[in-house]
C-alpha positions in Angstrom: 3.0 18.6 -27.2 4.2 18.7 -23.6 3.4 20.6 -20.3 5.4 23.4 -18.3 7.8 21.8 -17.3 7.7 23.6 -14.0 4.6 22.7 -13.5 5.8 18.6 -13.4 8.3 19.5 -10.6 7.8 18.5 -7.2 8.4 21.3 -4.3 11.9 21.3 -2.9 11.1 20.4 0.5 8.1 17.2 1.1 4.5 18.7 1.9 3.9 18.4 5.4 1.0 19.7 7.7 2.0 18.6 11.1 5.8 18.3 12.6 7.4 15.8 14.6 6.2 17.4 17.6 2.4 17.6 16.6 2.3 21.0 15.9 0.7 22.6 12.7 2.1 23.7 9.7 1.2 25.5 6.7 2.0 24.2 3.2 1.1 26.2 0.6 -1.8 25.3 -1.3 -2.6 22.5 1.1 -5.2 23.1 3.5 -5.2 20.7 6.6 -8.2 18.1 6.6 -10.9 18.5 8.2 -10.6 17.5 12.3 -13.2 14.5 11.9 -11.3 12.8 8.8 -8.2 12.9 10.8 -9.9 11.8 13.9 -10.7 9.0 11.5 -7.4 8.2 10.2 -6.0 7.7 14.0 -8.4 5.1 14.6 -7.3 2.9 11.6 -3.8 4.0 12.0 -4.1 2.5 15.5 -5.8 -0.8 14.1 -2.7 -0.5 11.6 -0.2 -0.9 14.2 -2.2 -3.8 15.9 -2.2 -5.5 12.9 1.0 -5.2 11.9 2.2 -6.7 14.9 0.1 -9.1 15.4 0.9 -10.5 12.1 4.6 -10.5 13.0 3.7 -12.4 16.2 1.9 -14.9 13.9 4.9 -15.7 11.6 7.0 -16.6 14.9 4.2 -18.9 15.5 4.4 -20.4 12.8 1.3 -19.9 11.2 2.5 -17.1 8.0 5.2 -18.3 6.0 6.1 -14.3 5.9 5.4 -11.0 6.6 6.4 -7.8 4.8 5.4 -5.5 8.1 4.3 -1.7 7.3 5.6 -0.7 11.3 6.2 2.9 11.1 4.6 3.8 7.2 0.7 3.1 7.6 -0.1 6.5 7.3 0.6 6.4 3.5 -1.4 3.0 3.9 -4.1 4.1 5.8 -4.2 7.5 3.6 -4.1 5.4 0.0 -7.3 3.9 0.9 -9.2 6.8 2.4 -8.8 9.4 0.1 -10.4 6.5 -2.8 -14.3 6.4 -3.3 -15.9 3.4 -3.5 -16.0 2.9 -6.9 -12.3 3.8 -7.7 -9.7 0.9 -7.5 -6.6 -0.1 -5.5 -3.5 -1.9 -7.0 -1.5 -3.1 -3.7 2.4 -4.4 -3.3 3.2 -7.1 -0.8 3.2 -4.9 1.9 0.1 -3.0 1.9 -1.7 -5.2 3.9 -2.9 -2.2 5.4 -4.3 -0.5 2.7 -6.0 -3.2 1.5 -7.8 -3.6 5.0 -8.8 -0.3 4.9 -10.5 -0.5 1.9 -12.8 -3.1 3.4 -10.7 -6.4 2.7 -11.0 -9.0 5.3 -7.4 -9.2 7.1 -7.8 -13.1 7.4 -8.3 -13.4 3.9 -6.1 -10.0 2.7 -3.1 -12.4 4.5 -4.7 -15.9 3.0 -1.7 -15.5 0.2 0.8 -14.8 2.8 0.4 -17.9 5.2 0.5 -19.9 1.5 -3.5 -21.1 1.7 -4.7 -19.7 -1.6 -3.2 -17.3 -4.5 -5.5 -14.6 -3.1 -7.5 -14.9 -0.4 -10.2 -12.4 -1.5 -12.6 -11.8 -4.1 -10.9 -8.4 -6.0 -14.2 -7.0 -7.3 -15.7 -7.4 -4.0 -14.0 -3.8 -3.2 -11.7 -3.3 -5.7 -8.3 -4.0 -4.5 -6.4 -6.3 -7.0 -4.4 -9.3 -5.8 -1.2 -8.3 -3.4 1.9 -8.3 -6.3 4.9 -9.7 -5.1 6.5 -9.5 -8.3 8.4 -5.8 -8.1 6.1 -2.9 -10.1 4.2 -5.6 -12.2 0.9 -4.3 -10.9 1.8 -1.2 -12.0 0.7 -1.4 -15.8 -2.2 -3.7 -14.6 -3.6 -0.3 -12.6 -3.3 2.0 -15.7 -5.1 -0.7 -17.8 -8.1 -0.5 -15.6 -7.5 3.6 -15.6 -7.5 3.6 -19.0 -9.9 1.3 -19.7 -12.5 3.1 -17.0 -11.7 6.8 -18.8 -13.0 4.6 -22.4 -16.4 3.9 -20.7 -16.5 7.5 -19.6 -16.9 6.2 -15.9 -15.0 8.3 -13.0 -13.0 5.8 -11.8 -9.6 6.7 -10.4 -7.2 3.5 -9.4 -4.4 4.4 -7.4 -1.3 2.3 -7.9 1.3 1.6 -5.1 4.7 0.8 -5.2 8.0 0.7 -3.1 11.4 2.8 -3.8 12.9 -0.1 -5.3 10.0 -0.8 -7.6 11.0 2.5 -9.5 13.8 1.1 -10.9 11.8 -1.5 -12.3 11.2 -1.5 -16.3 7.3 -1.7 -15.6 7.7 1.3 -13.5 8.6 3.5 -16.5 6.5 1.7 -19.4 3.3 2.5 -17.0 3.9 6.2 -16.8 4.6 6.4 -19.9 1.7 4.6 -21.0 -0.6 6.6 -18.2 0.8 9.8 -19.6 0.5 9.4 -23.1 -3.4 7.9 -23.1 -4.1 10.5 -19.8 -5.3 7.8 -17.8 -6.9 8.7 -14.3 -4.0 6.6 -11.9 -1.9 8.0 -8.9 1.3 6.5 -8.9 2.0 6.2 -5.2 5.4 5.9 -3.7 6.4 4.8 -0.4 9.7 5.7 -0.4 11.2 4.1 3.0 15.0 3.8 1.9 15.7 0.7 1.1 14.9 -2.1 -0.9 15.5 -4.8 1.3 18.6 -3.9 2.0 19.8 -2.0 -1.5 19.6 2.1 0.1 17.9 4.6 -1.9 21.1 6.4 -3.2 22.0 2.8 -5.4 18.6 3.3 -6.9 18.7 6.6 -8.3 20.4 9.7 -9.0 17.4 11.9 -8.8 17.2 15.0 -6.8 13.9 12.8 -6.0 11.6 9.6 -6.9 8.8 12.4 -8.0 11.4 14.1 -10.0 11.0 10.4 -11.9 7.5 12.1 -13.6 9.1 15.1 -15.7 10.3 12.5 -18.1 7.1 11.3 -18.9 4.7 14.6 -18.7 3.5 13.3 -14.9 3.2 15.9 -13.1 5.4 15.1 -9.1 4.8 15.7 -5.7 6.6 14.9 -2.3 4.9 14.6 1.2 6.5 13.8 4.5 4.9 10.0 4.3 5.1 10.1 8.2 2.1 13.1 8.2 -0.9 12.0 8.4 -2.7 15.1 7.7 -0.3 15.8 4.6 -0.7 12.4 3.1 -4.9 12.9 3.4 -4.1 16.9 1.8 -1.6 15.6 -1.0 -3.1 12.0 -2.3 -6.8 13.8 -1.7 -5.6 16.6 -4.5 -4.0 14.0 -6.6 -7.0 11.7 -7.0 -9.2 14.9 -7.7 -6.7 16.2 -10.3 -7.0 12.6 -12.3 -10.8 12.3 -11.7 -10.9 15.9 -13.2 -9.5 14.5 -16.4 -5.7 16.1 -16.1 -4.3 12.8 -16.1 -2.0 10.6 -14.4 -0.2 12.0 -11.3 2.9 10.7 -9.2 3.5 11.1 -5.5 6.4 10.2 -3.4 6.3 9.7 0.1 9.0 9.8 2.5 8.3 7.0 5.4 10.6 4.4 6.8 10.0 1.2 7.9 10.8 0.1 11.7 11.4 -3.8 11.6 12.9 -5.7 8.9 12.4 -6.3 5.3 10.3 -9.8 6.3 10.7 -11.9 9.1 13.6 -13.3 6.4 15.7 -10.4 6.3 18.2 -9.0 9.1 18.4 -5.3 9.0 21.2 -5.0 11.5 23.2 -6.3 8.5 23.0 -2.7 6.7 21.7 0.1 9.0 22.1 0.8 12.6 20.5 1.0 15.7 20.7 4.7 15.5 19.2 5.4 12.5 15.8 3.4 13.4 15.8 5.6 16.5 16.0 9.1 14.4 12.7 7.7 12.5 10.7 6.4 16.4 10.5 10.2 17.0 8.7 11.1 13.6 6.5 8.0 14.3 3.0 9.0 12.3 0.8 7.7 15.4 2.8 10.1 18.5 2.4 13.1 16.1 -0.5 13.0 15.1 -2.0 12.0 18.2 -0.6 14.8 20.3 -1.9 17.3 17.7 -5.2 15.9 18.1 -5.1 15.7 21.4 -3.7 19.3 22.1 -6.9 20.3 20.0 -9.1 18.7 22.3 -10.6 16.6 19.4 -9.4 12.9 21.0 -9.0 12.2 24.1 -8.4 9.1 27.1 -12.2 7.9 26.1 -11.5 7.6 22.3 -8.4 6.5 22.1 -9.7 3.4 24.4 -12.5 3.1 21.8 -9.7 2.8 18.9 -8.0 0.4 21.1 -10.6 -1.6 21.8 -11.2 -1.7 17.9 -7.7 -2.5 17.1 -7.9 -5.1 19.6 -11.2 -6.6 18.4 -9.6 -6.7 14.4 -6.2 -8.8 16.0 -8.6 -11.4 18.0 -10.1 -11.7 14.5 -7.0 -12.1 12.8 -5.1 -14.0 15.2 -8.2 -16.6 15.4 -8.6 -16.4 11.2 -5.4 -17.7 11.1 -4.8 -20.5 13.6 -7.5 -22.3 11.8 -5.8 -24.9 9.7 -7.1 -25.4 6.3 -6.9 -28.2 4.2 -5.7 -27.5 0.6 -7.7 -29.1 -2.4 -4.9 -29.9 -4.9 -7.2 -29.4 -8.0 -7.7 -25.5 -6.4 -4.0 -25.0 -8.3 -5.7 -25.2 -11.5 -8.5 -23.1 -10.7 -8.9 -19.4 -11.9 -6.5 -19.9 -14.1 -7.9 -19.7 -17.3 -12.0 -19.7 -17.7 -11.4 -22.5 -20.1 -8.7 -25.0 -18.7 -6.2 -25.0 -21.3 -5.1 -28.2 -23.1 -1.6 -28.6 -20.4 -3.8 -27.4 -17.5 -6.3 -30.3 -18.1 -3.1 -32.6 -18.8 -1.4 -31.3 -15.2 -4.2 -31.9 -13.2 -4.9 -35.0 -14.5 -1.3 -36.2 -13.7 -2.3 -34.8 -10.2 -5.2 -36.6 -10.0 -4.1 -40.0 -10.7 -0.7 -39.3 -8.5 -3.1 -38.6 -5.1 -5.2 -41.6 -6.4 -2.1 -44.0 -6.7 -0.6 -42.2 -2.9 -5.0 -43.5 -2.2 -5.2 -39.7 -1.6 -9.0 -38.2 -2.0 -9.3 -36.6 -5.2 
């Protein structure tokens, strides 16, 4: 009725490929990627970074209400959306902004729900990315749905399915592995573990040995990987998405990352970790290592990594203009999408709208 046991449990130590200092590893069963898909991965983790901070910059300016910055974790990002194909599907939290970009996702419009213009800026089937959740782990059973319901039509579709260390202690955490496991639905459960939940620390979240440890419960097979590796995130979230297309069911992976700035431009991190700490996690930072590996392979160098510059540069213009264009909302867009037929107090609320902005001699 259940598997080995031993064959659910993550390794002791986190997979990892390349160390702090760029040198290369071995890991087991993990063989390193191949030197032009991690070529690859630098370019959009340098974008990543660009884009991270540009967005910060642009909530000082005023013009997002908040950011949730990935500074310090897009690998896992950047990773999540290149080991998909283009027919599987992504289920993004708040603050993959990242990911979502690298699946093809306009950044103006990926951060559309962010500066508060629209309750997703982008079209989800357009490359199947589902709507940022905000809500803690509720995207979670959303993702197996579509697993499950792609496994039903016999297509190959596998969704991977994102979520924070604080969103496994969520009760839609557990009801969508358990779900996943029991119907064998093709979904990677992906973890970004970066130790804290705003500012709740891992250790008042679980007792675990580990998050992956989470999976034996439910017959999920775990795995950890150093979420700061580039070329281990590619190896480990590659063999998990090929695993669940193969038909052997759901899969769970942690990451261990850590996020540089703040919670959001809200939260003040000096509050509950210190100065000291951050600077232990700048010297595992995921672009340094895995640039100098690449570069003491002779596979990038100073002409390229101007190209990818130049290219991170290009996507912040793009942003950065996006976003200083003011929009004007249409009121009656709040009771769009909704439902495809307007329900009886949708039709009644937008009418109440409609005659308020008429009485205020507001356009309709």
């Amino acid at each position: 009725m259940t598997r080995d046991p031993s064959h659910l449990l993550p390794g002791e130590e986190p997979v990892a490929l390349i160390d702090a200092s760029g040198r290369a590893l071995h890991a087991g069963p993990y063989a390193a990627p191949e030197p032009a898909a991690l070529v690859r991965a630098l370019g959009a983790l340098l974008t990543a970074r660009r884009l991270n901070d540009q967005a910060y910059a642009l909530v000082r300016q005023g013009r997002l209400a908040v950011y949730p910055s990935s500074h310090g974790q897009e690998a896992c990002q950047v990773a999540a959306a290149q080991v998909l194909d283009d027919g599987d599907w992504l289920f993004p939290t708040y603050r993959d902004t990242v990911a979502a970009v690298g699946r093809g996702v306009d950044p103006v419009e990926a951060l559309s729900l962010l500066k508060g213009d629209w309750h997703c800026g982008y079209d989800p089937y357009e490359h199947n990315v589902a709507p940022h959740a905000t809500p803690l782990a509720t995207q979670l059973p959303h993702a197996v749905g579509v697993a499950h319901a792609a496994r039903l039509r016999g297509e190959p579709t596998v969704v991977m399915a994102m979520c924070g260390d604080g969103g496994t202690s969520e009760g839609d955490f557990h009801e969508a592995l358990n779900f996943a496991a029991v119907f064998h639905a093709p979904v990677v459960f992906f973890v970004q573990n970066n130790g804290y939940a705003i500012s709740v620390p891992l250790s008042r979240q679980t007792a675990a040995p580990s998050l992956a440890h989470k999976g034996v419960g439910y017959g999920v097979p775990g795995e950890r990987v150093d979420g700061n590796d580039m070329a281990a995130l590619l190896a480990v979230l590659g063999a998990a998405v090929d695993r669940a297309r193969a038909g052997e069911g759901p899969q769970l992976v942690e990451a261990l990352t850590y996020r540089m700035q703040a919670h959001t431009n809200a939260d003040d991190a000096t509050r509950y970790r210190d100065d000291a700490e951050v600077a232990a996690w700048v010297e595992r930072d995921p672009i340094t290592r895995l640039t100098t590996h690449l570069r003491e392979r002779g596979l990038v160098g100073d002409e390229e990594l101007a190209g990818f510059a130049a290219e991170a540069e290009r996507v912040a213009a793009h942003l950065r203009d996006g976003l200083n264009r003011d929009v004007e909302p249409d009121p009656a867009d709040l009771f769009a999408h909704v439902y495809a037929t307007p329900t009886p107090q949708l039709r009644e609320q937008a009418a109440l709208i409609a005659d308020e902005l008429s009485r205020e001699g507001a356009p309709r």
